[in-house]
Phi, psi and omega in degrees: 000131183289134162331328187271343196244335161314296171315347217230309181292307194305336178294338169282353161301295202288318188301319153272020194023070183241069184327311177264044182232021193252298167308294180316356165237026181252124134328139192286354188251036201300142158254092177294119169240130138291178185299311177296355181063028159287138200247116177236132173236175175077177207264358170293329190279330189275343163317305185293314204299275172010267196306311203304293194317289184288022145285333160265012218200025200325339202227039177278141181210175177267146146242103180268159183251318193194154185209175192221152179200156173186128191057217185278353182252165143200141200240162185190140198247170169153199173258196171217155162186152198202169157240115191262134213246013211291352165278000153096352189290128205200102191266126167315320171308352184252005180279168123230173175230170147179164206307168172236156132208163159221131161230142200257194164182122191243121181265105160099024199075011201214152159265113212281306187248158195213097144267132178244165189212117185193137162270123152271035170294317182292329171323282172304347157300309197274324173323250209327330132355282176307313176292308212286348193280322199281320200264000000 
């Protein structure tokens, strides 16, 4: 299987926020970078973060617009978009989109790395909403 058709499966993966079938295309030392370029490694821990997002975020997907690929990397630009949710609830006022990338590496069939590169403010506009409600 080609880096590209590896890559493709895990966005369809994430895209049915279908966790375990996302550890089955992880590499077990899988390494995860957020956008702020915080570092999470193995595919258990990333089992846990997964389920925490989409339990806060039930109707997050991907969209690529366009990708790139050589060898074992690929990079690929498009959006993100959710809803945030921490009450399980899916308000339209709570959705955002915003701009995207990823770049994968793919070891052995599986993606040994997953980096995203996204501004999350709209994310964190509707968090802080949701805190301002509370107090």
């Amino acid at each position: 299987m080609t880096a590209i058709e590896v890559f493709n499966k895990f966005v369809d993966a994430i895209n049915r926020r279908d966790v375990d079938r996302m550890c089955r295309i992880m590499t077990e030392d899988h390494l995860f970078v957020d956008s702020l370029g915080a570092e999470y490694r193995g595919r258990e821990t990333m089992r846990q973060g997964w389920a925490v997002y989409f339990s806060m975020v039930p109707d997050y997907a991907i969209e690529v617009k366009e990708s790139l690929t050589g060898g074992p990397l690929v990079f690929a630009t498009g959006i993100a978009r959710g809803t945030y949710s921490p009450d399980g609830k899916i308000r339209p006022d709570d959705a955002w989109t915003t701009p995207a990338a990823w770049r994968a590496v793919v070891e052995g069939g599986c993606i040994a790395t997953w980096q995203v590169y996204a501004d999350n403010e709209p994310f964190r506009e509707k968090f802080r909403k949701h805190e301002a409600a509370k107090s």
